[in-house]
C-alpha positions in Angstrom: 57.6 -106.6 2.8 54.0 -107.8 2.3 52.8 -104.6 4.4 54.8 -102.7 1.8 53.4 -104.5 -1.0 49.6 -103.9 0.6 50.4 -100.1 0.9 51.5 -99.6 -2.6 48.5 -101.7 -3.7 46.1 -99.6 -2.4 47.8 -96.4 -3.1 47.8 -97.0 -6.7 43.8 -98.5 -6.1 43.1 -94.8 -4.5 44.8 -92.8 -7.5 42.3 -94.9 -10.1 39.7 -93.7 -8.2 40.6 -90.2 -8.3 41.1 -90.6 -11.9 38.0 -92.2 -12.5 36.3 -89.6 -10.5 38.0 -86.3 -12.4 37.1 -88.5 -15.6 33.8 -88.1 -14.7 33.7 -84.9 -13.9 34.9 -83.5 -16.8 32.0 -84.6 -18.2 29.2 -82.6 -16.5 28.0 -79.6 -17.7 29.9 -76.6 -17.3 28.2 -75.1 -14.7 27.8 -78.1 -12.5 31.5 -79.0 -12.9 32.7 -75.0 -12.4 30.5 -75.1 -8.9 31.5 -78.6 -7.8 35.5 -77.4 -8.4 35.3 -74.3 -6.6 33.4 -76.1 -3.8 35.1 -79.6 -3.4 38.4 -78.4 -4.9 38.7 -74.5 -3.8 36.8 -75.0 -0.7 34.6 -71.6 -2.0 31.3 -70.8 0.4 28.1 -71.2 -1.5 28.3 -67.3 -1.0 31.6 -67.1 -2.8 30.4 -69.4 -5.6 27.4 -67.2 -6.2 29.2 -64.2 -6.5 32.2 -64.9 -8.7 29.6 -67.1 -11.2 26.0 -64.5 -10.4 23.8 -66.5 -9.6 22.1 -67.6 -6.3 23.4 -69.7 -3.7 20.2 -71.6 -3.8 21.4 -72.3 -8.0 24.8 -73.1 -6.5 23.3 -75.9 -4.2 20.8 -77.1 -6.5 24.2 -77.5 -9.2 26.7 -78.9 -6.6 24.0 -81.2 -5.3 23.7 -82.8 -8.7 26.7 -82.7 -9.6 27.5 -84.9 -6.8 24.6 -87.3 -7.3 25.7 -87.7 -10.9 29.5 -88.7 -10.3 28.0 -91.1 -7.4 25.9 -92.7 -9.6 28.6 -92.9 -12.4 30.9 -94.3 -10.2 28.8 -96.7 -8.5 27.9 -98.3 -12.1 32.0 -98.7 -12.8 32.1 -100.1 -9.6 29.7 -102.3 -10.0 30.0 -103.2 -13.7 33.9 -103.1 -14.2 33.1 -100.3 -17.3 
């Protein structure tokens, strides 16, 4: 029973963090959040991304990159802070 209890726990734990994390990310530009999406979500090449948006993959890494730096550090402070 308590392993039961442990696993729901932390099931429900993980799905606020997803929804803290698709929180944030509907909150970065549209760009960043269109590139991070067909990346992390889509599982798109940088190649892939560059073509269906036009632009270069080095603009798709230089967008994905802080993209990701920007949800880390967002999340980090909830973490941290309980906001």
């Amino acid at each position: 029973m308590f392993l039961g209890i442990a696993l729901h726990l932390a099931m429900n734990e993980q799905n606020e963090r997803l929804q803290w994390v698709h929180r944030l990310m509907a909150k970065l530009p549209e760009k960043q959040r269109t590139i991070l999406h067909l990346r992390d979500i889509e599982g798109h090449s940088y190649h892939e991304i560059a073509d269906i948006l036009g632009v270069s993959e080095e603009q798709v890494k230089v967008n994905l990159f802080r993209a990701r730096r920007w949800i880390k550090e967002q999340y980090e402070k909830i973490e941290n802070y309980g906001l």
